[in-house]
C-alpha positions in Angstrom: 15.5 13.2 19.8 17.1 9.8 18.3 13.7 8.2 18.7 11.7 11.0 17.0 14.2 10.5 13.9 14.0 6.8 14.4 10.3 6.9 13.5 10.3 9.4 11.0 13.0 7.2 9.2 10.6 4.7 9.9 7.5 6.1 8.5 9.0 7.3 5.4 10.8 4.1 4.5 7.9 2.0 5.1 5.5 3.5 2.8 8.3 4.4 0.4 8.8 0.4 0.5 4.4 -0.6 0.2 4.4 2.1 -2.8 7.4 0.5 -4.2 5.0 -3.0 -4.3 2.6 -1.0 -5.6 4.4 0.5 -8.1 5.9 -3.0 -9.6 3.7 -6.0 -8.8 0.1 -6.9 -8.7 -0.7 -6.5 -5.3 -4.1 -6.1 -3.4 -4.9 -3.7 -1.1 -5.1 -6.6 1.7 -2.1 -7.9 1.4 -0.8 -4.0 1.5 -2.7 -4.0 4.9 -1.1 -7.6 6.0 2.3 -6.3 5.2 2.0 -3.2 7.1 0.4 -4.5 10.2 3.1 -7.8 10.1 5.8 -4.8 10.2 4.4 -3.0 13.1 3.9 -6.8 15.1 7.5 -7.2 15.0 8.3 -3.6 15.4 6.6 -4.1 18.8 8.6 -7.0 19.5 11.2 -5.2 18.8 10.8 -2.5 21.4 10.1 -4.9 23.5 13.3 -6.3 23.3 14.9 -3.3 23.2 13.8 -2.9 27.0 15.5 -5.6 28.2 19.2 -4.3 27.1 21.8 -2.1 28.6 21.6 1.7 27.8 25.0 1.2 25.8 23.8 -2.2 23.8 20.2 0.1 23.2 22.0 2.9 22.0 24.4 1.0 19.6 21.8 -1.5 18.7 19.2 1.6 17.5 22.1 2.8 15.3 21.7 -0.4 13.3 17.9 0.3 13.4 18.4 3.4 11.3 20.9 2.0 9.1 18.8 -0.9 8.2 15.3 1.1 8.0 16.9 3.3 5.8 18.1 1.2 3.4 16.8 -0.4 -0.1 15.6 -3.7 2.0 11.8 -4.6 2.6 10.2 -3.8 6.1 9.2 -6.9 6.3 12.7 -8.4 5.8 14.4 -5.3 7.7 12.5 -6.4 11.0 13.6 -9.7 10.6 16.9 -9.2 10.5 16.5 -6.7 13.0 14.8 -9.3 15.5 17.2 -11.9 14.8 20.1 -9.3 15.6 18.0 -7.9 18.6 18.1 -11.9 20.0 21.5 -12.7 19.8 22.4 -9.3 21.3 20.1 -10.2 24.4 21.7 -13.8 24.5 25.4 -12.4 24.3 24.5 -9.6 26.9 23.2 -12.2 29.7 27.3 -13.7 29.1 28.7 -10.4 29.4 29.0 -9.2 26.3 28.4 -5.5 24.8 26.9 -4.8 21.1 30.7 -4.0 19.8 32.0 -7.6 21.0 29.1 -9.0 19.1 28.2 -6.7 15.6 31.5 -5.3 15.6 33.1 -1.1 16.2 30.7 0.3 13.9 26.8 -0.3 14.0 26.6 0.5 10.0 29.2 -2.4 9.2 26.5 -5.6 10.8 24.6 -5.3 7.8 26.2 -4.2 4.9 27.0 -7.0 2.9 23.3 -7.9 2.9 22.0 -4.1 2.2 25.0 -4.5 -0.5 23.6 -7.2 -1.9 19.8 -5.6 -2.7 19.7 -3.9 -6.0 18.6 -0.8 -6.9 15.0 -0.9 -7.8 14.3 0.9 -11.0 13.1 4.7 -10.5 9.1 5.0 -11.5 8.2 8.2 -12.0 4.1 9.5 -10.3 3.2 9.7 -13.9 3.7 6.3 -13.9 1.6 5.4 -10.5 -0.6 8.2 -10.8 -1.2 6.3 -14.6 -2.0 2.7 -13.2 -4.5 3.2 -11.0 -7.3 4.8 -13.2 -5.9 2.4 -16.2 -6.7 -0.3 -13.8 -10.0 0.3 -12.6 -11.4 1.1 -16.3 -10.1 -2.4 -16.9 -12.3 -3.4 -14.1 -15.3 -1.5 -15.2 -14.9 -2.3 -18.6 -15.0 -5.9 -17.6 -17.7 -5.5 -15.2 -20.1 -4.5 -18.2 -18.5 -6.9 -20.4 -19.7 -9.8 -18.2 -23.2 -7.5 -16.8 -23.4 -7.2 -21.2 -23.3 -10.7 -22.3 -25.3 -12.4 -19.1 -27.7 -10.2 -20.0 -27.7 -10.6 -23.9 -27.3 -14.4 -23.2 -30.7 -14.1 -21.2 -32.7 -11.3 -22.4 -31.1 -10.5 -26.3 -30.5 -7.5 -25.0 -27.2 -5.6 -22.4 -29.4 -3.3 -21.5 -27.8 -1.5 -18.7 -24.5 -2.6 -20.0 -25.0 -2.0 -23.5 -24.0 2.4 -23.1 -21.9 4.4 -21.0 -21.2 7.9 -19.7 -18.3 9.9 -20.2 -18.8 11.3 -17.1 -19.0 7.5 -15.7 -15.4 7.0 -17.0 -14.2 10.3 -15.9 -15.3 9.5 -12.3 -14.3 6.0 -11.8 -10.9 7.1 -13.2 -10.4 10.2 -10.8 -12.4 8.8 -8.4 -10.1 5.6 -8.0 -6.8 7.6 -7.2 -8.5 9.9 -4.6 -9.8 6.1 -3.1 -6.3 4.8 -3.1 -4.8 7.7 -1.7 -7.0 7.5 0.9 -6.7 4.0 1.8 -3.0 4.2 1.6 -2.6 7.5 3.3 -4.6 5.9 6.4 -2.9 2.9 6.6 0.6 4.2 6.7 -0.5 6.6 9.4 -1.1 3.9 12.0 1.1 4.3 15.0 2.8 1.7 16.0 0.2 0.8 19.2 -2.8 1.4 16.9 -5.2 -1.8 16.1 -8.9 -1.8 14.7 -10.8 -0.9 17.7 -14.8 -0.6 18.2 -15.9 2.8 18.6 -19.3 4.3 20.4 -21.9 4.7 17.8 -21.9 8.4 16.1 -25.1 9.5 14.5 -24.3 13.1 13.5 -21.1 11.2 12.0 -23.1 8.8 10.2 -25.6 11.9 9.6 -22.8 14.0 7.7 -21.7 10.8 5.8 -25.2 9.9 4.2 -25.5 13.5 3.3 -22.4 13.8 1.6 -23.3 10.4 0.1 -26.6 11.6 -1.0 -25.0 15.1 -2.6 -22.5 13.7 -4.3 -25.2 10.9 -5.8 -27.8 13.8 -7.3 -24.5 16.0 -8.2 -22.9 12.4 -10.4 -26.9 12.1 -11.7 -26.9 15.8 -13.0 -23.5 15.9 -14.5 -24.5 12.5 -15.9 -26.9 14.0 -18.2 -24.6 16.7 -19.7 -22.1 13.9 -20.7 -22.8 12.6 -23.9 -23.5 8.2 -23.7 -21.8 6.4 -25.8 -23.7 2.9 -26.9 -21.0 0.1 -25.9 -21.1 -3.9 -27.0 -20.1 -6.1 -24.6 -17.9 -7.6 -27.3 -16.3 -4.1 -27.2 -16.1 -3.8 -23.7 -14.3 -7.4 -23.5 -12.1 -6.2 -25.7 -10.9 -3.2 -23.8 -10.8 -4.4 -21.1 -8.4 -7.6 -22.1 -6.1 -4.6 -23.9 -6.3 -2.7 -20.8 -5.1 -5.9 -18.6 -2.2 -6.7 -21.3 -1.3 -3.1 -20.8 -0.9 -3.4 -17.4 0.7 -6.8 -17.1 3.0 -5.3 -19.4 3.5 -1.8 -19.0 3.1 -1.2 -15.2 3.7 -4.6 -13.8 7.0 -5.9 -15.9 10.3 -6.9 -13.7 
């Protein structure tokens, strides 16, 4: 039972901490994936460790766990203050000592001056995620046909492809963007702790219902296409949007 709450604690806290990143800095969706996989290495060293003490020093020492997993600190910084406190517990158990003699009576008290120290991050509403992520991959798209624009009227006079858009386009690269980073995110954060990429048997009637879905949802996006109006876009313009859409988000969604 403590190690079923243990990891839910876990599992909450350390994709409430990668949205928090999210949610405040620029940050790529690899070095979400570094940060979460560095978390569960040491997590693993961590159990590991865990093995080697007494059932009393365990018991005790897991207490901390939940404290510190629970607080405002980074995973990343959580396990290492966790590993460091997991080492000197082995080192003062092989001289006889038990978790009290070294952290002190209560397993809470090791580190609070440290979880007292962290402020409180400032409460962003799912408006305001929900809000960044479409915001930033129109700024993408928008710079993708500024640059596809101007190649293209540097070398032919004309942006051809680049010079008009759908509405439908913007529609589906803005809804389509937060469905993609839910995914990514939800999948990520659902590793276990013993999970690593591994190479599976080829499946063709997986890789069947893929390219069909593919293909449906291609001819559906072509159809609805044509019942969007097009709106004929500069590459000047788009440049421009998208520059006002990357001030926005330096300044909107990514200030301190």
């Amino acid at each position: 039972m403590h190690r079923k709450i243990e990891m839910l604690v876990l599992a909450l806290t350390c994709q409430a901490n990668v949205y928090s990143r999210l949610k405040t800095i620029p940050i790529t969706l690899l070095e979400v994936y570094i940060l979460i996989m560095k978390v569960k290495d040491m997590i693993k060293e961590n159990n590991a460790l865990r093995e080697q003490m007494t059932p009393f020093n365990r018991s005790y020492f897991e207490d901390m766990i939940l404290t510190l997993r629970a607080s405002r600190i980074e995973a990343l910084r959580a396990e290492e203050l966790l590993l460091d406190a997991a080492k000197l517990l082995l080192k003062e158990q092989k001289k006889g000592k038990n978790a009290k003699q070294v952290f002190g009576e209560n397993p809470d008290d090791y580190f609070k001056e440290i979880i007292d120290s962290i402020p409180t991050r400032p409460v962003r509403s799912k408006w305001n995620y929900y809000s960044m992520i479409p915001c930033a991959a129109l700024t993408c798209l928008f710079g993708i046909f500024a640059i596809g624009g101007l190649f293209l009227q540097w070398t032919n006079g004309s942006p051809g492809m680049f010079g008009q858009i759908s509405l439908f386009t913007l529609f589906a690269v803005g809804a389509g963007s937060i469905i993609l980073i839910e995914l990514i995110m939800k999948w990520m954060t659902s590793l276990s702790e013993s999970d690593a990429p591994t190479a599976k048997p080829f499946d063709i009637k997986g890789l069947g219902v893929y390219i069909g879905i593919a293909v449906v949802a291609v001819f559906i996006g072509l159809y609805l296409d044509r019942l969007f109006p097009v709106i004929t876009l500069s590459p000047w313009v788009s440049l421009i949007v998208s520059l006002i859409g990357a001030i926005g988000l330096k300044f909107i969604f990514f200030k301190k």
